[in-house]
C-alpha positions in Angstrom: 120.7 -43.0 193.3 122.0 -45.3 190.8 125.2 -47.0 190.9 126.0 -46.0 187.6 125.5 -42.5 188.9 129.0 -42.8 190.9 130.8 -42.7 188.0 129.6 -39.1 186.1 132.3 -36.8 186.1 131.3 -33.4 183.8 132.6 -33.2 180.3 131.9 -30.1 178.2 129.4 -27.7 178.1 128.2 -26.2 174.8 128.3 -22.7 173.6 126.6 -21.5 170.4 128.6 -18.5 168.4 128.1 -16.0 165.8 131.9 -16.0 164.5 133.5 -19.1 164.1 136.7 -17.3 163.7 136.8 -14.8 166.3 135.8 -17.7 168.8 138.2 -19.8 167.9 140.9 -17.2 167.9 139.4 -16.0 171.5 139.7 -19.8 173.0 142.8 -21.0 171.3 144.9 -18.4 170.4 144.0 -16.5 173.5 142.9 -19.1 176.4 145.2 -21.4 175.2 142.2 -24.3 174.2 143.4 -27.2 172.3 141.1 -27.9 169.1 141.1 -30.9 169.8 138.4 -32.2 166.8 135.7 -30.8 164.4 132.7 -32.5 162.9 129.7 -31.6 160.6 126.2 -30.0 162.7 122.7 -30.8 162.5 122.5 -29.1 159.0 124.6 -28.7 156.2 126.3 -25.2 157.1 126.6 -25.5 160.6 130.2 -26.6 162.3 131.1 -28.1 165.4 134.3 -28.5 167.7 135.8 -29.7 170.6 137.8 -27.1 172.6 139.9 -28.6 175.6 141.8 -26.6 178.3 145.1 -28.6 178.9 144.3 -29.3 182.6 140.8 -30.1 182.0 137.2 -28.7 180.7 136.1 -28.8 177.6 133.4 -26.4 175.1 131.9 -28.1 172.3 131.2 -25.0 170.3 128.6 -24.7 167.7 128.8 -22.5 164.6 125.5 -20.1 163.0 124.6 -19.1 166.5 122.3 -16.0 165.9 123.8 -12.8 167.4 122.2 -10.3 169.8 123.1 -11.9 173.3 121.4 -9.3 176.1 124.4 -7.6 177.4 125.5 -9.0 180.5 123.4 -6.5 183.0 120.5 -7.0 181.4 120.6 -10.5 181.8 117.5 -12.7 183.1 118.4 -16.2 184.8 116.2 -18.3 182.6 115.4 -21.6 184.5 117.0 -24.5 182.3 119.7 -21.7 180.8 123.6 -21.3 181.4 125.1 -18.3 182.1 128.5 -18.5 182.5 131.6 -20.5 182.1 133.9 -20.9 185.6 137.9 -21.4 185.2 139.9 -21.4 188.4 143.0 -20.2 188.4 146.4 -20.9 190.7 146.2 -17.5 192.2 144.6 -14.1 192.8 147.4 -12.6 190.5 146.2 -14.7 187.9 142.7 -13.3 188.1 143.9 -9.9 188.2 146.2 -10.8 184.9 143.7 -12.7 183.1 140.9 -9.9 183.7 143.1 -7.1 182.2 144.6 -9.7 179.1 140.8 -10.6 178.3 139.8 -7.1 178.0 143.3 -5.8 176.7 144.6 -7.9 174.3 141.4 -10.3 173.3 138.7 -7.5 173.1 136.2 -8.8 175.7 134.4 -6.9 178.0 134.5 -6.2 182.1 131.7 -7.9 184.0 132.6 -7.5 187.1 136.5 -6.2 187.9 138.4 -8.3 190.6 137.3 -8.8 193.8 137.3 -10.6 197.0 134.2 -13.0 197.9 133.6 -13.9 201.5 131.6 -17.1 200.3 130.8 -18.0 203.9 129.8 -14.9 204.7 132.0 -14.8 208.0 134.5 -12.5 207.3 137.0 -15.0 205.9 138.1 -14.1 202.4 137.6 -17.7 200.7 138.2 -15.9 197.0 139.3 -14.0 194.3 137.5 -14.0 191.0 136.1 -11.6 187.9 133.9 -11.7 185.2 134.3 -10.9 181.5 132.0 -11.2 178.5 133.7 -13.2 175.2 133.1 -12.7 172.0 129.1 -12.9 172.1 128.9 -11.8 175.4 129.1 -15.4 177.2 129.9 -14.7 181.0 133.3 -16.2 181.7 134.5 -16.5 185.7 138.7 -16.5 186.9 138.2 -17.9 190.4 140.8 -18.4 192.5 139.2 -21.1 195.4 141.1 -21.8 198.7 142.7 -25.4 197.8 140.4 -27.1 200.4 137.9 -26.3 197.4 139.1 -27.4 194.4 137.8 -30.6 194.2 134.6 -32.1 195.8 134.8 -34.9 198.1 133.3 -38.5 196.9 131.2 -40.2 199.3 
């Protein structure tokens, strides 16, 4: 490893949509993203913008994405893809709120409903978490993570 390579910390991901509108209503309005700035795309039509969470994350999100997303169960991991956004969340009430308000009140779809993950397979609960499907079926994660997992250790 490189020394420069001590330094990366992870910036935005990018997700392609088929309504600017409705995306941007679903992230800001609803999941509170700042639009933080919006420039011109790789042809004349096409927008982009940066969408940040307040305490961190970003979503560069890219107008003219073509529609027809495979719904979530019929879903393929494609080497080289992304398949879902992960938020965690200050508790396992918030997942259970967020879940419900996503569906509810912002017109995505259930994933997965609420549940408890023993991620060490041990019989410890170590999490909370659902998945929902935004506005062209993106996979977005609520985790709530034990604190001793929220951030990784540096070396």
């Amino acid at each position: 490893m490189i020394d420069a390579c001590n330094g990366l910390r992870m910036h935005h991901s990018a997700l392609c949509v088929s309504d600017w509108e409705r995306s941007k209503q679903f992230y800001c309005d609803g999941l509170g993203f700042e639009y933080m700035l919006e420039f011109p795309g790789f042809f004349p039509e096409q927008k982009i913008a940066m969408l940040r969470l307040p305490n961190g994350g970003v979503i560069e999100m890219f107008s003219h994405g073509k529609p027809g997303l495979p719904s979530a169960d019929d879903r393929t991991f494609t080497a080289g893809s992304y398949f879902q956004y992960c938020f965690q969340v200050p508790s396992a009430e918030d997942v259970d709120r967020l879940y419900d308000y996503v569906i509810h009140e912002l017109g995505g779809t259930s994933h997965v409903p609420p549940a408890d993950y023993d991620m060490k397979h041990d019989g410890t609960v170590m999490a909370h978490a659902c998945f929902v499907c935004g506005p062209d079926g993106e996979i977005l994660e609520f985790i709530k993570l034990p604190d001793e997992y929220l951030t990784v250790p540096r070396k």
